[in-house]
ChimeraX commands (.cxc) that place a marker at each C-alpha (Angstrom):
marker #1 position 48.76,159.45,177.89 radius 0.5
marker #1 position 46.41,161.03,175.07 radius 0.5
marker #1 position 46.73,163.78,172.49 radius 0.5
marker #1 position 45.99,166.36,174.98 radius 0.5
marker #1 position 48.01,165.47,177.74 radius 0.5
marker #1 position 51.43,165.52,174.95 radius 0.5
marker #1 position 50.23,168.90,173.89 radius 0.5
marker #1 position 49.71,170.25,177.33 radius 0.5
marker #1 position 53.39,168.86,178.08 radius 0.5
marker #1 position 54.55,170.78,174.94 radius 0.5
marker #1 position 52.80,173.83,176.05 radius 0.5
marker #1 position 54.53,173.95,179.28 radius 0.5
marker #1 position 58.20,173.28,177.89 radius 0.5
marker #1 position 59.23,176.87,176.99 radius 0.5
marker #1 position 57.89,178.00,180.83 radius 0.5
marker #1 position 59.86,175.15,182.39 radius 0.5
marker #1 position 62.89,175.70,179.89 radius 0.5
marker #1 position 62.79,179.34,180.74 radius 0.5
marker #1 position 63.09,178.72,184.81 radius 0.5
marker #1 position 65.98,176.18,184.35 radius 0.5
marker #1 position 67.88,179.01,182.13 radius 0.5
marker #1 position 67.01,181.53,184.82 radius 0.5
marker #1 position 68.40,179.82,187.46 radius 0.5
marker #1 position 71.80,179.04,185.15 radius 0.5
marker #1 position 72.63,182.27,184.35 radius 0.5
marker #1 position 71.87,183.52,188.13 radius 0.5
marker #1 position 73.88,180.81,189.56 radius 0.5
marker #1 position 76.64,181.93,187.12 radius 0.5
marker #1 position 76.68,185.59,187.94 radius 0.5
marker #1 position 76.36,184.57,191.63 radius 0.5
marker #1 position 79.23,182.09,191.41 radius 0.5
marker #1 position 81.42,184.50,189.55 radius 0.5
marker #1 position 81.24,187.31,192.15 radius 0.5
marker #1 position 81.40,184.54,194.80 radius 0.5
marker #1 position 77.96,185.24,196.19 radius 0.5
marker #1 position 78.30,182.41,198.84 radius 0.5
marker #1 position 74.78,183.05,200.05 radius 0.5
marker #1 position 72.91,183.39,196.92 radius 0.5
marker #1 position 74.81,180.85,195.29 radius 0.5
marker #1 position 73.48,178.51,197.55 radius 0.5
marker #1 position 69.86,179.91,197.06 radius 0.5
marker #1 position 70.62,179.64,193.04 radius 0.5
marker #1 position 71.63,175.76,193.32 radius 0.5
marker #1 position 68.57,175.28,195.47 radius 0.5
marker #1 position 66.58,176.78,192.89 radius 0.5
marker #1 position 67.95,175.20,190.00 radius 0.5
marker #1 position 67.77,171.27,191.33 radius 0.5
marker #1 position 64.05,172.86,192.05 radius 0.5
marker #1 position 63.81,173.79,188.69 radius 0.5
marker #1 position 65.32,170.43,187.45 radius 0.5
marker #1 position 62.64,168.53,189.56 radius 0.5
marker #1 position 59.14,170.58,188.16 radius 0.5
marker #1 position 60.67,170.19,184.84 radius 0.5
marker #1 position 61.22,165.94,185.41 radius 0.5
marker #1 position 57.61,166.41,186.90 radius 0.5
marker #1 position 55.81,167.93,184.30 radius 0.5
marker #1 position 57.59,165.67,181.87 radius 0.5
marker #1 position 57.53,162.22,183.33 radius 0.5
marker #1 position 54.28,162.52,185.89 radius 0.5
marker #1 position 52.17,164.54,184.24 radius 0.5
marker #1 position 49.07,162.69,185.89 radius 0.5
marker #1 position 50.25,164.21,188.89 radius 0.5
marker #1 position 50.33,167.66,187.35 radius 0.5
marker #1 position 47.34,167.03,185.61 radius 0.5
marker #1 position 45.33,166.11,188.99 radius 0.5
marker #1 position 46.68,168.85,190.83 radius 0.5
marker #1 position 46.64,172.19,188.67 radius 0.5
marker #1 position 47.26,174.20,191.49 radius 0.5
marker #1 position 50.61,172.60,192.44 radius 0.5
marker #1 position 51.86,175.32,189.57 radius 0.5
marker #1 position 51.58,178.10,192.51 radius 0.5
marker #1 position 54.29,175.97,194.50 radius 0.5
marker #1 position 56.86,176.94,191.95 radius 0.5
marker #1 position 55.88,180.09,190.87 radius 0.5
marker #1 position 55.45,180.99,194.36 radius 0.5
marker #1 position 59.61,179.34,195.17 radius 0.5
marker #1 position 60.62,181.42,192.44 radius 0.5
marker #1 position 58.96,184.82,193.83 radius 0.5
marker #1 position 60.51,183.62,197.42 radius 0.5
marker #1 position 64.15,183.47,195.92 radius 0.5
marker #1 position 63.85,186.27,193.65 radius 0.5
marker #1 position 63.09,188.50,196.56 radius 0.5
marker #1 position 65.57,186.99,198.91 radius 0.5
marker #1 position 68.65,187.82,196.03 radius 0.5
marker #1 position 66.94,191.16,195.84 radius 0.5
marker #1 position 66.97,192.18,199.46 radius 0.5
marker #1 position 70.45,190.50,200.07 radius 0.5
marker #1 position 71.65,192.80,197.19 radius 0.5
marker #1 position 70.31,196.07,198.58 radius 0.5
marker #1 position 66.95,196.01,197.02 radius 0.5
marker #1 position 66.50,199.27,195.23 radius 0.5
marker #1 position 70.02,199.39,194.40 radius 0.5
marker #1 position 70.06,196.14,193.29 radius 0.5
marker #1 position 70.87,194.68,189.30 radius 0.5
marker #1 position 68.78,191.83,190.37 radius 0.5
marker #1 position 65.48,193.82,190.24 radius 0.5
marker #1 position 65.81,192.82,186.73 radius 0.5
marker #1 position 65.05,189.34,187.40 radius 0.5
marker #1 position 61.61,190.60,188.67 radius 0.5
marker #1 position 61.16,191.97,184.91 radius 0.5
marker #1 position 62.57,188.28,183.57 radius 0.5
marker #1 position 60.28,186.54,185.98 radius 0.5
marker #1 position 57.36,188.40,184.61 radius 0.5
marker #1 position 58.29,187.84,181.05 radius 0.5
marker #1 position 58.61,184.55,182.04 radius 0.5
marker #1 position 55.32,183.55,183.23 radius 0.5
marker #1 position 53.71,185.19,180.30 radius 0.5
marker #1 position 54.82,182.63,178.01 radius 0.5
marker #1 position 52.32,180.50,180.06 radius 0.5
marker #1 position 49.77,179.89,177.98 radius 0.5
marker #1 position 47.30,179.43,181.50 radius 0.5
marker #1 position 46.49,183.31,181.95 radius 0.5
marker #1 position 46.15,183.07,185.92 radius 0.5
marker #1 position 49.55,181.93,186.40 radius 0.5
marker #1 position 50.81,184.63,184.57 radius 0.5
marker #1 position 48.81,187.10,186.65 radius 0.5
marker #1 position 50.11,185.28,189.78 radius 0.5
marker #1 position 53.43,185.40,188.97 radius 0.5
marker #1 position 53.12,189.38,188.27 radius 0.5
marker #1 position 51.54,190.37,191.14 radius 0.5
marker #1 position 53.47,188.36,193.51 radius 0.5
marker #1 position 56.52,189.83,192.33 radius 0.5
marker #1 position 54.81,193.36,192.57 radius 0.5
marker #1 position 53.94,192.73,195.99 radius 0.5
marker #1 position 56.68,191.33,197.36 radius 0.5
marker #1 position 58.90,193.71,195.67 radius 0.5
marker #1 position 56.90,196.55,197.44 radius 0.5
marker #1 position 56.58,194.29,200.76 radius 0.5
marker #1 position 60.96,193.78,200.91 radius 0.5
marker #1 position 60.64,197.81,200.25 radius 0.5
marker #1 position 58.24,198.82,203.26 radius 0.5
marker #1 position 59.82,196.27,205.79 radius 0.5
marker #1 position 63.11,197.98,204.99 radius 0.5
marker #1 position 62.02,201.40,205.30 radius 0.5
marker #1 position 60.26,201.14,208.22 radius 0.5
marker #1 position 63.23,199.66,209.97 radius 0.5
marker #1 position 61.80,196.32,210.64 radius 0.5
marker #1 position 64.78,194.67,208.56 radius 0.5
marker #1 position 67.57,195.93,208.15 radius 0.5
marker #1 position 69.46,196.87,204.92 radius 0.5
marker #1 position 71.79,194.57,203.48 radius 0.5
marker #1 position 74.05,195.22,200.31 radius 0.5
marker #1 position 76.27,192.50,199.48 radius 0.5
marker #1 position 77.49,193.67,196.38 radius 0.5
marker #1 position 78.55,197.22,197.21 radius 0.5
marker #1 position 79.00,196.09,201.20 radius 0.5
marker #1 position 77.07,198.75,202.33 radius 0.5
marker #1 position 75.09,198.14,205.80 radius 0.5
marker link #1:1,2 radius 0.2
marker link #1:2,3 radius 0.2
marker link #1:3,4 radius 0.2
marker link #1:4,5 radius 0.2
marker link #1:5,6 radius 0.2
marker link #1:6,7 radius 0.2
marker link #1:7,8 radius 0.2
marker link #1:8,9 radius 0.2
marker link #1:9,10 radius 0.2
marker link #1:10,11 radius 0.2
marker link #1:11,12 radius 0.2
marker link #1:12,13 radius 0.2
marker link #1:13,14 radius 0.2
marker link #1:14,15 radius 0.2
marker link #1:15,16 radius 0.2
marker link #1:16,17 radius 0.2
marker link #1:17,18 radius 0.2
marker link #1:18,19 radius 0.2
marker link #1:19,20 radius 0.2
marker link #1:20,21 radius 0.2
marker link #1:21,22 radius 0.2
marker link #1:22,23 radius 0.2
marker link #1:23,24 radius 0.2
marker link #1:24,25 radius 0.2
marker link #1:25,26 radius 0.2
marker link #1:26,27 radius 0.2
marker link #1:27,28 radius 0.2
marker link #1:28,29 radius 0.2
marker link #1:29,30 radius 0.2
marker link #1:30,31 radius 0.2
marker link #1:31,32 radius 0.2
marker link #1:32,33 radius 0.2
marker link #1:33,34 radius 0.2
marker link #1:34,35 radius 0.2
marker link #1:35,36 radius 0.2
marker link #1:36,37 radius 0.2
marker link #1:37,38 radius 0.2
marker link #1:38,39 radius 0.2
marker link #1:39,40 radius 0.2
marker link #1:40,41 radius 0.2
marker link #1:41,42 radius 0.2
marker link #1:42,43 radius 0.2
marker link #1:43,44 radius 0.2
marker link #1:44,45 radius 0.2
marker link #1:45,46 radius 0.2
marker link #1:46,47 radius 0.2
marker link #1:47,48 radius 0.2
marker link #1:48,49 radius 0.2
marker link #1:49,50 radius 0.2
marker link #1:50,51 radius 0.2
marker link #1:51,52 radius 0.2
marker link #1:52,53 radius 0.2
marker link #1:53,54 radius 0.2
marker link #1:54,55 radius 0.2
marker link #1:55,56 radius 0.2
marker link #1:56,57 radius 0.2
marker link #1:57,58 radius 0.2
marker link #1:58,59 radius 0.2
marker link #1:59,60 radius 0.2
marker link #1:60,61 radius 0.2
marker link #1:61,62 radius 0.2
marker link #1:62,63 radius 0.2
marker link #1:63,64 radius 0.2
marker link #1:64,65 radius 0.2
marker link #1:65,66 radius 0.2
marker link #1:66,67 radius 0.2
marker link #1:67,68 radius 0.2
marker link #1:68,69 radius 0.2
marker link #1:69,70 radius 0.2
marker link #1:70,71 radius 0.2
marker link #1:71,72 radius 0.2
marker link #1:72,73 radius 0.2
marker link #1:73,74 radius 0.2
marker link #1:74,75 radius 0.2
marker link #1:75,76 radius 0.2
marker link #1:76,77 radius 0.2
marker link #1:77,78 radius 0.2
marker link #1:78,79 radius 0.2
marker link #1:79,80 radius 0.2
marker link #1:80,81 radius 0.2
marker link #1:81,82 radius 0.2
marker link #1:82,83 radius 0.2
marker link #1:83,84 radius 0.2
marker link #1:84,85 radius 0.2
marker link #1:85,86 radius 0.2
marker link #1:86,87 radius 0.2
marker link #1:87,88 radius 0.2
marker link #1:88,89 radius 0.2
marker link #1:89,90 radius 0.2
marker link #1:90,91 radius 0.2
marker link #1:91,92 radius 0.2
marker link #1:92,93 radius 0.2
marker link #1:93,94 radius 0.2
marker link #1:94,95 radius 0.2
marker link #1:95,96 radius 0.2
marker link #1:96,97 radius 0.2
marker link #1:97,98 radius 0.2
marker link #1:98,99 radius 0.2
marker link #1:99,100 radius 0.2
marker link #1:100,101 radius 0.2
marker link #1:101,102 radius 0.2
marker link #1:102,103 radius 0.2
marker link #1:103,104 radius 0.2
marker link #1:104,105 radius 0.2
marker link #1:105,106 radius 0.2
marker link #1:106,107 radius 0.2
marker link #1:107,108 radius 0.2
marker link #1:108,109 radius 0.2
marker link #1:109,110 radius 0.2
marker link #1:110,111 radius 0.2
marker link #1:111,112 radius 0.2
marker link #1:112,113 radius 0.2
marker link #1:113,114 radius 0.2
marker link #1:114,115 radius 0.2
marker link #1:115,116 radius 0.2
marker link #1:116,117 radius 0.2
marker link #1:117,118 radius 0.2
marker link #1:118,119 radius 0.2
marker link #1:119,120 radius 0.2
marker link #1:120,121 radius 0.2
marker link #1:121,122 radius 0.2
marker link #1:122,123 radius 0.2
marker link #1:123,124 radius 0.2
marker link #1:124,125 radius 0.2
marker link #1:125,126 radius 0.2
marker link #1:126,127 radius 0.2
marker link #1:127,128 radius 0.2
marker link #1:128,129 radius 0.2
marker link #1:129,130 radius 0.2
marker link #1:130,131 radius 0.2
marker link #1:131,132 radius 0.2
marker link #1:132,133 radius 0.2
marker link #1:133,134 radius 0.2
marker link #1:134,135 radius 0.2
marker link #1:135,136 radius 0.2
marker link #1:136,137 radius 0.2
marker link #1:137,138 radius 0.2
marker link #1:138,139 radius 0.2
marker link #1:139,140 radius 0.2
marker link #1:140,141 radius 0.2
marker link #1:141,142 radius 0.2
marker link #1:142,143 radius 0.2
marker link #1:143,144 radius 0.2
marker link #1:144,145 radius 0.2
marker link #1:145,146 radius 0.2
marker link #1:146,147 radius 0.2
marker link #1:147,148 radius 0.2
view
């Protein structure tokens, strides 16, 4: 491993750092309101978190090789984001925020594209959860105020 490759590993730390803190605190705050659903989705997405971290660390060659394989988490975190979102009841939901933290997130990334990525993903499936509710096509779910 060269120069580069230790300071590309740096570079990525505070991204990777950021997702494993993410899913901590939302694991928390699901496991304290005994969100049996999205506490599953929040361990899932923290031993995901765990493994890009270990990969980014330990097989960077890997990473190195395969730039694009960044999407794969980026595009897991978008996935679960949403899913806690619509579970929640989506426009009356505290975990919209997330979408905000997710953004902030990805700007740390020093690679603009991802960053980009990341923010329009969450803008479109933010808007996507939205239309599929309102035009009936799934229904509404709020598991924190038990509305249906």
């Amino acid at each position: 491993m060269n120069e580069s490759d230790l300071k590309e590993i740096k570079a990525a730390r505070p991204t990777n750092l950021a997702r494993i803190a993410c899913a901590l605190i939302f694991l928390i705050i699901y496991y304290s309101h005994r969100y049996e659903i999205l506490l599953i989705s929040a361990l899932l997405q923290l031993s995901l978190s765990f493994f890009w971290f270990w990969l980014v660390e330990k097989k960077f060659k890997i990473y190195k090789n395969y730039p694009s394989l960044w999407y794969l988490p980026a595009s897991i975190d978008i996935y679960f984001l949403t899913l806690c979102v619509y579970i929640t009841g989506i426009s009356f939901s505290p975990v919209t925020l997330g979408y905000i933290l997710l953004a902030c997130m990805s700007s740390i990334d020093l690679i603009r594209s991802r960053g980009l990525f990341t923010t329009v993903g969450c803008c479109l499936s933010y808007i996507l959860i939205l239309l599929l509710v309102k035009l009936k096509i799934i229904p509404f779910v709020n598991i924190v105020n038990n509305l249906q």
